[in-house]
N, C-alpha and C positions, 0 to 999 in steps of 0.2 A: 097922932099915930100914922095920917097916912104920909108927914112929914119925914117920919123913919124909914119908912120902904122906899118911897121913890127918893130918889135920888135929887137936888138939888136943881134948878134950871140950868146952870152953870156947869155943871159938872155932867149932863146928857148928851153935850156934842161929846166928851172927852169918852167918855163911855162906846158909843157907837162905832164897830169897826170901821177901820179906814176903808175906802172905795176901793177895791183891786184894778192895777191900771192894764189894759188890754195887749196883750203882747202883740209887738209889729209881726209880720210873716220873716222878715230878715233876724227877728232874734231867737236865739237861743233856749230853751227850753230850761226852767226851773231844775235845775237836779233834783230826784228826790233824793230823801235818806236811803244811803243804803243799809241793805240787812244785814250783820253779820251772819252767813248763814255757816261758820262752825258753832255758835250759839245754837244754831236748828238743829243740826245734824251732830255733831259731836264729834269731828275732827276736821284734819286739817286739811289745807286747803290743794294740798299738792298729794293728797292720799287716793284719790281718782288717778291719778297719774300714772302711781308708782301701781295701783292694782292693774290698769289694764296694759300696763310694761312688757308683761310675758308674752301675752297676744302680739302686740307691736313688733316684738321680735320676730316672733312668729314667720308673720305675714309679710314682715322685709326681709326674711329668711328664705321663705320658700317663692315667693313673688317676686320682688325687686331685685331682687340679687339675680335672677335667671335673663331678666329681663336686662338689668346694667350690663349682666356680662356677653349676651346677645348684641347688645347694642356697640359695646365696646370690641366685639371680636367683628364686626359688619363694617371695622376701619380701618381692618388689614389686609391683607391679600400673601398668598404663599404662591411664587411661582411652579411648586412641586411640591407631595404629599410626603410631609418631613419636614420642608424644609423652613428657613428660618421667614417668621412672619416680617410685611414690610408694612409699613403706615403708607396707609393711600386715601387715607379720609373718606370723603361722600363719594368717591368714583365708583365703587362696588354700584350703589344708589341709581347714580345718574344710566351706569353701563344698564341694570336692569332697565328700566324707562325707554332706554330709547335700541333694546331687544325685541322685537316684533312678538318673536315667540312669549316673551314676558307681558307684551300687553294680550296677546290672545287669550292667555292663561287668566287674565284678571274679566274679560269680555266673558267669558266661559264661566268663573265663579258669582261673574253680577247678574248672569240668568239662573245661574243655580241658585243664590240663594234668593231673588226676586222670587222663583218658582214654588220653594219654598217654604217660602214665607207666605204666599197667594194662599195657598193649597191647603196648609200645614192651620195657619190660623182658622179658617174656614171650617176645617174641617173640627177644628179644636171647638171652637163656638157651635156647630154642629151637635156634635158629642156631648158635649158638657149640658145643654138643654134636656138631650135626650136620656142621659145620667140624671138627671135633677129629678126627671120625672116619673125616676124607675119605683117602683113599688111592690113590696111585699119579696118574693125570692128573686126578684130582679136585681136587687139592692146588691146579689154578689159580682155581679157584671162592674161595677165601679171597683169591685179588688182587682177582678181578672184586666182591667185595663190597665195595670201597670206590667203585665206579662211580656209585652213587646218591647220595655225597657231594658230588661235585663238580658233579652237576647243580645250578643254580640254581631256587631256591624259587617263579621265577614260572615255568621250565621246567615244572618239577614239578604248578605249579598248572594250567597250563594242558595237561597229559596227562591230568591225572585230572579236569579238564573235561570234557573226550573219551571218557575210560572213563565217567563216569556221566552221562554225558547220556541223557537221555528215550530220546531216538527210535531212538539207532545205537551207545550205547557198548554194549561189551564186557561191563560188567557186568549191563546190564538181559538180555541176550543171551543170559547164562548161567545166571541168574536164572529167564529165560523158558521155558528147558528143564525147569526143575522144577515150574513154573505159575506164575510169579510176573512179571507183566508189566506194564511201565509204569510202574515204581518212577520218583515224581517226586522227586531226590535233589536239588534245590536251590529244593524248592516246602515240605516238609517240615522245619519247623524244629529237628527230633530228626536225622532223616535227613541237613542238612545239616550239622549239628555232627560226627555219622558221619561224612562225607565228609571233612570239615576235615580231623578226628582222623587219621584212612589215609592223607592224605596227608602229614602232618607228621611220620606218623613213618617215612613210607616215607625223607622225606626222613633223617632223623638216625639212622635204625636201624643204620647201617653203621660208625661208629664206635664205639656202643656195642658191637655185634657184637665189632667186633677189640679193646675192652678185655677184654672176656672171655673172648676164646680166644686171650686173651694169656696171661694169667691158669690155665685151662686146660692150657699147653704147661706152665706150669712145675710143674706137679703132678710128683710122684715116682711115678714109674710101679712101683715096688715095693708102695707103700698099694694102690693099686689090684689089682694080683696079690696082694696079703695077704688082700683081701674079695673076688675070684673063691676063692680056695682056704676062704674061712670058709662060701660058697654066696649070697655076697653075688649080686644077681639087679640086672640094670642100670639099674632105678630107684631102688633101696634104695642101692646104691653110690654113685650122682649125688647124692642127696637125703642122705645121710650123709658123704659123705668131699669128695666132687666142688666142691657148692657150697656148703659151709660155707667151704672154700679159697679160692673164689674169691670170699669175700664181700665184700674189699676193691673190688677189680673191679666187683661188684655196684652198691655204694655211689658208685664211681666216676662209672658210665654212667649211675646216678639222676641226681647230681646235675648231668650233663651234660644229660639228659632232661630235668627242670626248666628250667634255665636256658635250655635251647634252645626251647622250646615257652614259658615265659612271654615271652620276650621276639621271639617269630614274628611276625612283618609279613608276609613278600612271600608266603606261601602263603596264608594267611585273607585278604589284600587282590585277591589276584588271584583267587582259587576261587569268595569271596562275595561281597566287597565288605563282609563283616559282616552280612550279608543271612542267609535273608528275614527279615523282622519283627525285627532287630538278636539276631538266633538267634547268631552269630558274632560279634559285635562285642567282641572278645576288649578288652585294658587297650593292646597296642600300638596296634590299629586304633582305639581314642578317643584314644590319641598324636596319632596321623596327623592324623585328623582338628582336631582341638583346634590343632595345628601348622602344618598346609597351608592347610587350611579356614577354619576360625574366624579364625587369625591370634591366637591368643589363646596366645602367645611365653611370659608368664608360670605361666598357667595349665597349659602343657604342661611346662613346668620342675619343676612339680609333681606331675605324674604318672610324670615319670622319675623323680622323687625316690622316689615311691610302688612303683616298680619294683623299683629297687635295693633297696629297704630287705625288701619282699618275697624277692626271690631271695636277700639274707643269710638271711633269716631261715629260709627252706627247706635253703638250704646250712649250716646250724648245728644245721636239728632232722636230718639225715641223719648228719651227724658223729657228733651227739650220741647219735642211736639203737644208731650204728658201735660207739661208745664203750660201751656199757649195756651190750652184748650180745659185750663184748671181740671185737671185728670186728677184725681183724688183728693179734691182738696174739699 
């Protein structure tokens, strides 16, 4: 009997899988089987494609196409308004660059949105803690902060007209009480970039706000009771476990912050004008002007260009920082 079950002596080496041989580091990796996955799913393989086609259009409809035709009109030049366009390639480009007034303009926009962004995120981390921890009818103060979103930016400019004016706003007022009186905030070309700043982010702070106490809710409220019971202390907790988590968020509202403050019009045109002494005259407000003013159509094609090509390139080193420092991963 037990001649039947085992196997013969002869025939045990033949039996025993073969030894697997160790792959060098220089080779190649095994293919696995691939899956048919229209067998999983139940169609074909080009039916992803054809659904999200309509989007695609979409979005090289209303994007790409503003931007190609931007780009493409940033390579002519009209000697007079009518007149026939001529091909002048990158000299639009280059004449910008080496304009003083166009570099002051970009000097001007890299503290506004540096300021900004200081201020603006700060203040957004701020908030979003102090939202996190509202309770009971406090809980309505997290609706009422999207209220500053929806005002309009020349609303906006012309309230905090009103709060800092010389003679009767509210801030020199309170100011006054500590000694400090007759702060001239749109005489002072430090002062009135100050003012820019507070109001631009008064205006966008409310959606950064709610990406981060988005971000916030979804926290696991066990970590947080794991570092109250280690003697975690409620800065060490926030600065350790808090916004490390919501660094995604973080990165989020920057790069909403950026993009919404480089490309700001209606508060810097209405608060200054780009004034005094082109203290404000951010990269949109020499848009404006170059576009409404000048009439110089071309010229201002190339400054959008110069826009775009800016807020990529912030929107990629913020990724990219994301990425360095594995930010959501």
């Amino acid at each position: 009997m037990t001649d039947l079950i085992e196997p013969p002596e002869t025939l045990r080496g033949e039996l025993q899988p073969a030894p697997q041989k160790r792959r060098r580091p220089w080779q190649k990796k095994p293919r696995q089987p691939e899956i048919d996955k229209n067998t999983l799913i139940g169609q074909h393989w080009i039916t992803p494609y054809l659904l999200s086609t309509p989007a695609v259009v979409m979005v090289l409809a209303l994007l790409a196409f503003p931007v190609a035709y931007a780009f493409w009109g940033s390579l002519f030049e009209t000697e007079r308004i009518g007149g026939e366009p001529q091909f002048v390639g990158l000299e639009l480009y280059l004449d910008l660059f080496s304009d003083p007034d166009f570099l002051w303009s970009i000097n001007r926009t890299v503290v506004f949105v540096a300021g900004c962004l200081i201020l603006g995120i700060t203040l957004a981390i701020a908030f979003a803690f102090a939202l996190n921890k509202a309770l009971g009818g406090l809980r309505i103060l997290r609706g009422l902060t999207i209220l500053p979103y929806v005002v309009s930016g020349v609303a906006a400019a012309v309230m905090f007209r009103l709060l800092f004016n010389q003679d009767f706003g509210w801030v020199n007022k309170v100011l006054g009480l500590v000694g400090i009186d007759d702060v001239g905030w749109f005489v002072s070309p430090t002062l009135a970039m100050i003012a820019v700043i507070v109001a631009q982010v008064w205006t966008d702070l409310p959606l950064a706000i709610l990406l981060i106490l988005g971000g916030l809710q979804t926290i696991n409220a066990d970590l947080l009771d794991a570092a109250d019971v280690d003697g975690a202390t409620g800065w060490t907790r926030a600065w350790r476990i808090s916004i490390p988590l919501v660094a995604p968020q973080i990165v989020l509202a920057t790069v909403w912050f950026s993009y919404s403050t480089l490309t700001a019009l209606g508060v810097v045109l209405a608060l200054t004008g780009g004034g005094p002494l082109n203290a404000t005259e951010t990269l949109p407000v020499t848009l404006y002007e170059t576009a409404f003013k000048n009439f110089q159509i071309h010229r201002a094609l190339a400054i959008v260009v110069i826009v775009l090509f800016l807020n990529t390139l912030l929107t990629l080193l913020y990724v990219g920082v994301g990425r360095r420092f594995d930010i959501g991963d």
